[in-house]
N, C-alpha and C positions, 0 to 999 in steps of 0.2 A: 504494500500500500504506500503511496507515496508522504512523504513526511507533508504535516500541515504548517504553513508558511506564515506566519503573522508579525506584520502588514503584508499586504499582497506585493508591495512597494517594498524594496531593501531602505534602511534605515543607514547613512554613512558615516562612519565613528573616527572622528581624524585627531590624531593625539599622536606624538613624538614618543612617548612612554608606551612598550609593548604591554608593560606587567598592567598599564592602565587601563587600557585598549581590552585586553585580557579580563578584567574586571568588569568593567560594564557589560561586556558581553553576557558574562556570567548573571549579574544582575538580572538582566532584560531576560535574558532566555528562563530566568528561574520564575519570572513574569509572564511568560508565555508570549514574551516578542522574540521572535528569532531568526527571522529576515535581514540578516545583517550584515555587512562589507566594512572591516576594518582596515582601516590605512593608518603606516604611523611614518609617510614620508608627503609633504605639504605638498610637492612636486606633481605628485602621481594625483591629485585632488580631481584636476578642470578634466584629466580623460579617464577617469572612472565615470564623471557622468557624465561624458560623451558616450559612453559604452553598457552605460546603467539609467533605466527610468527609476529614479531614490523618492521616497517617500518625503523625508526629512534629514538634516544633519546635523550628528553635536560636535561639535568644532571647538577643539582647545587655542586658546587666545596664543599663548608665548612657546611659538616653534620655530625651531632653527631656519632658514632658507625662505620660505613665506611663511608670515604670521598671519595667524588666526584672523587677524585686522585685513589685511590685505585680500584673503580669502574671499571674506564675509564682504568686501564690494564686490569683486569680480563675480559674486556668485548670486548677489543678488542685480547685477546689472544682465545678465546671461540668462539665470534659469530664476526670476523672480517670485516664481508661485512655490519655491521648496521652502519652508518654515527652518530655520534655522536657530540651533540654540547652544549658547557661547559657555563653555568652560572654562572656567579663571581663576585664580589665585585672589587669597583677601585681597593682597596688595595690588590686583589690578580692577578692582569693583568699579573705579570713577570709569575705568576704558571700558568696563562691559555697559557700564549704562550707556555712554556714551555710542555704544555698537546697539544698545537699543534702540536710543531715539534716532537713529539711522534707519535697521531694516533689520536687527534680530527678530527672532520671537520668543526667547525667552535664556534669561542667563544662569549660571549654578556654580555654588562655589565650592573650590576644591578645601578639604576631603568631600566629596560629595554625598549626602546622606543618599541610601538606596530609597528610600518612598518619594523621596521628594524627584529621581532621577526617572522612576519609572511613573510620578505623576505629568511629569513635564512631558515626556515619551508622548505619553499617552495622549496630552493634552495636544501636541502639536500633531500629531495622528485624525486629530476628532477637529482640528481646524484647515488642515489638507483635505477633508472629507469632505465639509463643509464648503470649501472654495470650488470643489470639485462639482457640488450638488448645484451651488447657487451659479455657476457657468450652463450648466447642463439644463436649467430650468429655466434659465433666460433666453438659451439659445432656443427650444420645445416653445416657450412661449411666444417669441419673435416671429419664429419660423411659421405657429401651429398647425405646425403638423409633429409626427410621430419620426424616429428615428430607424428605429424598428417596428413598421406595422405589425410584421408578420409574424410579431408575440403576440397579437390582440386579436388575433383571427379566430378566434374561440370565444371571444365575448364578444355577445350581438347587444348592440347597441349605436341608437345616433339622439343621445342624452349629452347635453352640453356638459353637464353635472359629473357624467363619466369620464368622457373626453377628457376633463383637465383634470381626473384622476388617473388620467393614464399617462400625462403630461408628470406628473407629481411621480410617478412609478419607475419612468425615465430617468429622471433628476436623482431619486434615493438608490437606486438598485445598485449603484458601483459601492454604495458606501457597506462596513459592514457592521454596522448596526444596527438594533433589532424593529422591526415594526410592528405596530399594534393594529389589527384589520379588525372595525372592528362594525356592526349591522348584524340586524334581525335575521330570524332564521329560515334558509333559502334566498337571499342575494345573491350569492356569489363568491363567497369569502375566500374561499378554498381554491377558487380559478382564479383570483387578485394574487393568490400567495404564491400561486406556480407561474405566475407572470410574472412576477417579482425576481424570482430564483433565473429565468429564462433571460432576461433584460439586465441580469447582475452578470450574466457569461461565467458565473464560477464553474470552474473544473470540475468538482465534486458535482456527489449526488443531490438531487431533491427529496427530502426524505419527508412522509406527517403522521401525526401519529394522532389521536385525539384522547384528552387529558381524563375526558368523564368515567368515572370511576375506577381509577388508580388509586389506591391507595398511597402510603409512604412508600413503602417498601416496593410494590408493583413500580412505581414510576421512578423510582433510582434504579430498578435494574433496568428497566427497558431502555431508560437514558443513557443511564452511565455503564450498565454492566456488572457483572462480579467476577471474584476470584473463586480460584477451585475450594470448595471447603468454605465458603463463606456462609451457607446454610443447607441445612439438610438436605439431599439429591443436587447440590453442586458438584459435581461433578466433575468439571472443567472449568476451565475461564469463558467468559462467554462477551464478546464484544456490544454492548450497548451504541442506540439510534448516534447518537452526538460523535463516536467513532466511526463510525458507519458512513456519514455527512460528512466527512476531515472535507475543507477545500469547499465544502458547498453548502445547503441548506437543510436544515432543520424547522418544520412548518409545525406548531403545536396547539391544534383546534380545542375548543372548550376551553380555552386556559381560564376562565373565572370560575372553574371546577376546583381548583390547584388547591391543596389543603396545605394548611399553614406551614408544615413541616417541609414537605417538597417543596411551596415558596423562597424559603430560604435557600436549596441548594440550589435552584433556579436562580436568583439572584446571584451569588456567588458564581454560578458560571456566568452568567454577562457581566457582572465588574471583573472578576479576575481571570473569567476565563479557565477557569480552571474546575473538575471535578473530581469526588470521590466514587469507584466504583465500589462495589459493595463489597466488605472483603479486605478491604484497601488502604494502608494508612498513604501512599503516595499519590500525590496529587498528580491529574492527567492535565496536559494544557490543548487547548482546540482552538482551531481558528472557524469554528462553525457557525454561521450567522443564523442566529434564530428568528424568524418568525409567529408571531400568537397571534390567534383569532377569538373572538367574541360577540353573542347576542347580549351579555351582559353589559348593565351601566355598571362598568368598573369603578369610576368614581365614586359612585354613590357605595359601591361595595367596601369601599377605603373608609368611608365616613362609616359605616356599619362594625368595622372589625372586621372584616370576613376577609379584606386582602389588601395585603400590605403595600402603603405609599411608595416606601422605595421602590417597589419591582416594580408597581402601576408606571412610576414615573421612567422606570430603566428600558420597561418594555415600550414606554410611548415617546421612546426618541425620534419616531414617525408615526404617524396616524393617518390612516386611510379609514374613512368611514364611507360605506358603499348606500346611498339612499334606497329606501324599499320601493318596492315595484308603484306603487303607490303614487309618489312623487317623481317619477318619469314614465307617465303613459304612454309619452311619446315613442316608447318601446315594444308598447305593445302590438300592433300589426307585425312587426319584422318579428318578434318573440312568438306571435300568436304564428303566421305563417312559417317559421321555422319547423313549431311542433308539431304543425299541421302535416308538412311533408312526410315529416318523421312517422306520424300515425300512420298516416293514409300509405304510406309506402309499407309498412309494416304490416297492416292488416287489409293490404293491396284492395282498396276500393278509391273510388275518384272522390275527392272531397273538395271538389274546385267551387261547392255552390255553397261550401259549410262556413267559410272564413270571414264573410260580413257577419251573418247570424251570430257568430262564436264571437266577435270583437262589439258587437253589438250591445251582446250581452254583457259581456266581462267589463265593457266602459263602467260599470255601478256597482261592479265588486271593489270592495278596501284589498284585499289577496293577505291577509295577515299572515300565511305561509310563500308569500312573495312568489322570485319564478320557478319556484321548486312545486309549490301550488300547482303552479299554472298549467305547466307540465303535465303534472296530474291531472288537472279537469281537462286537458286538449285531449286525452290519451282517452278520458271516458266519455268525453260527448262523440268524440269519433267512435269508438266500439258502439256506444248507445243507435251511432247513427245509423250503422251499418247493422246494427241486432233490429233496427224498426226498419228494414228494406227503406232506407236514405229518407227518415225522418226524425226531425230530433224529438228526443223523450223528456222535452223539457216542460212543465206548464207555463202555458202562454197567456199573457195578461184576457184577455177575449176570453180564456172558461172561469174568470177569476167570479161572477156572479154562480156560476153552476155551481161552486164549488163551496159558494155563498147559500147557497137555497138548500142543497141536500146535509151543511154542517146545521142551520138551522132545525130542519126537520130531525137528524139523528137528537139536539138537545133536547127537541118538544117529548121524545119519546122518553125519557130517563125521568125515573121517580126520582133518585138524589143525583146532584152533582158531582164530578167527580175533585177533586181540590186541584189548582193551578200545576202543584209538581206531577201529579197523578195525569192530567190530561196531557202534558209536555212529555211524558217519559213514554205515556204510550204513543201519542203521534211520531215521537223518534223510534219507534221501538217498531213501526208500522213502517216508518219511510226507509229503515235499516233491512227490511224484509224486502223492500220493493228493490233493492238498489243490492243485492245478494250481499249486506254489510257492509259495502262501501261509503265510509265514517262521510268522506267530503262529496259524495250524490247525496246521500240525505242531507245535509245539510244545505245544499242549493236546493231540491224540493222541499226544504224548510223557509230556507229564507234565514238561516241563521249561519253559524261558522259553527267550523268543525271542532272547534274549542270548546265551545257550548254543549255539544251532544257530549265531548269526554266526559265534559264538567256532570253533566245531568248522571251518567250511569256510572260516574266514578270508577272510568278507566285509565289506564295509565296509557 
């Protein structure tokens, strides 16, 4: 398997002192950055990145041949968008400021404390991102158009609202940090997240997993993995999803399922990147960018206890919220004719007369199961249409008095009435017969949503 890389970008360590050079590497890599190209002669600097695309560089101030000083113009006159951040001696702080109000990005003094060395790292990593994203979303916006159409060829839609979510999708995808996708159940969540992984080009796999009912225990192994012997019928080592992913993505749906305890090792692998397999007091490093999905209001679940601030905030370093079908009708014809095809091909009959009738109708549904729904009812008014020799089985506003006179005369005839839950349970209990138990046909011969009939027979 090939080793995983972190930054995608090498990182250029230029220092006169090898034993120094030697050190931070160690550092970083114990940090899980290890994408790195050390140089400790000033000379060899300008064709290293002639020969190297470098993320960022820490550049020691006082070296023999050219100085750090001299460096640090040439290199921001040439390659201006590398972050660069200045190593120096107490006794040269007045020149490292001085190199900042120039063009550093950030300075460090020798001995250099390790957190503070891999906070800087980091920090100038997460602003190369940044410069990279806000390039990428101005050029998507200028242009509007798309870089890559032919990641979005699987989502049907001419939604303005989407469009510049797929302009926003463009713009994050290079970065590797985590995004929070988050709408109602049946959007699309899960086709945002594999377009994401697609438009990021990483080498690695696309992996998802969904988080609903994991436990502790279930969701560190299937994440991280165990050791032989880590509990009973371990057997062997067994490599977990986040291995699996090295180089690419990890897509984790349900995440507002996540129980406290797994929260935490969640978090800990996006700050440090790093996890424990089960088993295991050694810590693994991943360069695996994760993805989380949600019908949940997270926020409001932070305010409740139910899930922790940090990760809400770690995992919504981006946010794509997909609007319900609801608030882009304008989808609907191209969504409805889609599934049209799909039916009518599938259950080979002609349905070229079905597709106004069926948008006709559907303009006055809410779809509170969105286009996963929709799906669903195109797949049974087609079957319906073709079980009534090509007539829909629907009630049509015109028998709406018949239907009026014969419910009146059934009441006249009843010595007691029956109570509201009692007459509700059996009308669903009647239209659930008529429709061989399909929950969302009754529920359009109701005139109600399919939530409603759960709610009434207290199914799951």
């Amino acid at each position: 398997m090939k080793k995983a890389l972190y930054p995608d970008l090498s990182i250029l360590v230029v220092d006169d002192e090898r034993i120094m050079l030697e050190s931070f590497k160690r550092v970083l890599n114990y940090a899980g950055i290890n994408n790195i190209i050390l140089c400790d002669d000033s000379r060899k600097v300008m064709d290293i990145l002639t020969a190297n695309h470098v993320e960022l560089i820490l550049l020691d101030l006082i070296m023999p041949f050219i100085t750090g000083e001299e460096l640090l113009s040439k290199i921001s006159e040439e390659y201006p968008e590398i972050p660069i951040v200045i190593i120096t001696g107490v006794r040269e702080v007045e020149t490292a400021v001085k190199c900042m109000r120039s063009s550093a990005f950030d300075y460090l003094i020798k001995p250099v404390d390790e957190d503070s060395l891999i906070s800087a790292v980091e920090r100038a990593i997460r602003y190369r991102e940044m410069q990279t994203e806000i390039v990428l979303l101005k050029k998507s916006i200028f242009k509007d158009e798309l870089s890559n159409p032919e990641f979005f060829e699987n989502i049907i839609t001419q939604n303005k609202k989407m469009k510049a979510i797929f302009q926003y999708v463009e713009a994050i995808a290079v970065s590797s940090q985590p995004v929070l996708i988050s709408g109602e159940t049946g959007t699309g969540k899960e086709m945002i997240a594999e377009t994401v992984h697609k438009c990021s080009k990483r080498e690695g796999k696309y992996i998802k997993v969904s988080i609903a009912g994991l436990d502790d225990t279930m969701f560190s192994d299937t994440l991280f993995g165990h050791t032989k012997g880590a509990f009973t019928g371990a057997d062997g080592n067994r490599e977990g999803l986040v291995k699996k992913a090295v180089n690419g993505t990890l897509f984790l749906d349900e995440i507002g399922d996540l129980n406290e305890s797994s929260q935490l090792k969640l978090l800990r692998l996006l700050q440090e990147k790093e996890y424990l397999p089960l088993g295991s007091d050694e810590p693994q490093h991943t360069n695996t960018r994760v993805l989380a999905a949600t019908n949940k209001d997270l926020e409001a679940c932070t305010k409740e206890g139910a899930f922790r601030k940090d990760l809400f905030y770690r995992l919504k370093t981006y946010h794509i919220h997909i609007p319900p079908l609801r608030e882009k009708t304008d989808d609907l014809p191209l969504l409805v004719d889609y599934f049209l095809s799909l039916a009518t091909n599938e259950l080979n009959i002609d349905g070229h007369n079905l597709k106004q009738k069926i948008i006709k109708k559907y303009l006055k549904y809410q779809f509170p199961g969105n286009i996963r729904e929709l799906k669903a009812m195109v797949y049974d008014d087609v079957a319906m249409y073709k079980a009534d020799n090509n007539k829909l089985l629907i009630p049509e506003g015109t028998k709406q008095n018949e239907y009026e006179l014969n419910m009146m005369g059934f009441l006249e005839n009843l010595d007691e009435l029956p109570s509201l839950k009692q007459a509700n349970i059996r009308l669903i209990k009647e239209a659930l017969k008529r429709t061989n138990g399909n929950k969302t046909l009754a529920a359009k011969l109701l005139g109600i949503t399919r939530q409603t009939i759960i709610n009434y027979l207290g199914d799951k």
